[in-house]
C-alpha positions, 0 to 999 in steps of 0.5 A: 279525504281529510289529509287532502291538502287544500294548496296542492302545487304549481300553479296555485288554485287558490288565493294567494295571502287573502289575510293582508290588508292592501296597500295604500299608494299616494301617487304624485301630485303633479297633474298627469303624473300617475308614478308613486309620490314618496318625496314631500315638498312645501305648499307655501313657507309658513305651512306644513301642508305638502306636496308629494311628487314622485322623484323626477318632479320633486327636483323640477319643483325643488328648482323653481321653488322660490321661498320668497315668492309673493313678498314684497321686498320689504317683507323677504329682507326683514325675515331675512334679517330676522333669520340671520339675527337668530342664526347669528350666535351659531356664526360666532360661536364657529361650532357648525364648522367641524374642522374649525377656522381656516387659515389664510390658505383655507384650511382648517385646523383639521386640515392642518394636522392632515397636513402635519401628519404627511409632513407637509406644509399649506398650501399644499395641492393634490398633486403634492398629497398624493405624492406624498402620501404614496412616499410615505405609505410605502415606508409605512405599510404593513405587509413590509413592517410585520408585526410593528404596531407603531408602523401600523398606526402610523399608516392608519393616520397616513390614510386618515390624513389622506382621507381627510385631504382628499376630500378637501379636493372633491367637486363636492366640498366646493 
């Protein structure tokens, strides 16, 4: 009987992968919760002691979270001020913003060159990109102008260009 195998089919007799080690599971520290707390969230602000909460309560802590909570008014404008004195030279320097400062129309230099590209000029609205961006990729696109790598080019930064505005337009960037 030596050939016999000791696994010998469905279903499995045996134990399944008795060599691994059990899994460690934090479950959430919200009190009755017994779902998986993956998401870390602050006990205090000076601390890097965590909570850990599963997803649906990390939002509702995050949403009552309040940073200044138990100081005195006094105490959260000084840190604030502090904050804001510490921070102040990344404000100046503008390097934070990445498409730069913005004109009177509120774009940025990046924006601005989007809009060149479209051949358009601030303050343009969505309606008035779109427009014309389809004109222009038209013209430009390359199953009407095979094998012209300046028209491919140019159609690649049409849709950059437009990319690049589109955004500007997304309930996100608000």
């Amino acid at each position: 009987m030596a050939g016999l195998k000791k696994h010998w089919g469905f279903p499995r007799w045996s134990e399944y992968r008795t060599n691994r080690d059990t899994a460690q599971i934090r479950l959430c520290d919200y009190q009755g919760c017994d779902k998986k707390g993956e998401h870390p969230a602050p006990k205090s602000p000076h601390t890097d002691e965590k909570w850990w909460f599963c997803t649906g309560h990390v939002a509702e802590y995050n949403k009552n979270w309040n940073f200044f909570e138990g100081m005195k008014d006094e105490e959260a404008k000084a840190y604030a001020k502090a904050e804001r004195q510490k921070s102040g030279s990344y404000a100046k320097a503008d390097v934070w913003s990445w498409g730069g400062k913005v004109d009177q129309h509120g774009f940025s230099k990046v924006e601005r060159d989007a809009l060149k590209e479209l051949k358009l000029e601030p303050p343009a609205t969505l309606a008035e990109i779109k427009s014309q961006y389809r004109k222009l990729v038209k013209k430009y696109h390359p199953d009407l102008n095979k094998g012209d790598q300046e028209a491919d080019q140019k159609f690649q930064r049409l849709t950059f260009a437009y990319e690049v505005l589109k955004g500007r337009f997304s309930p996100l960037a608000k």
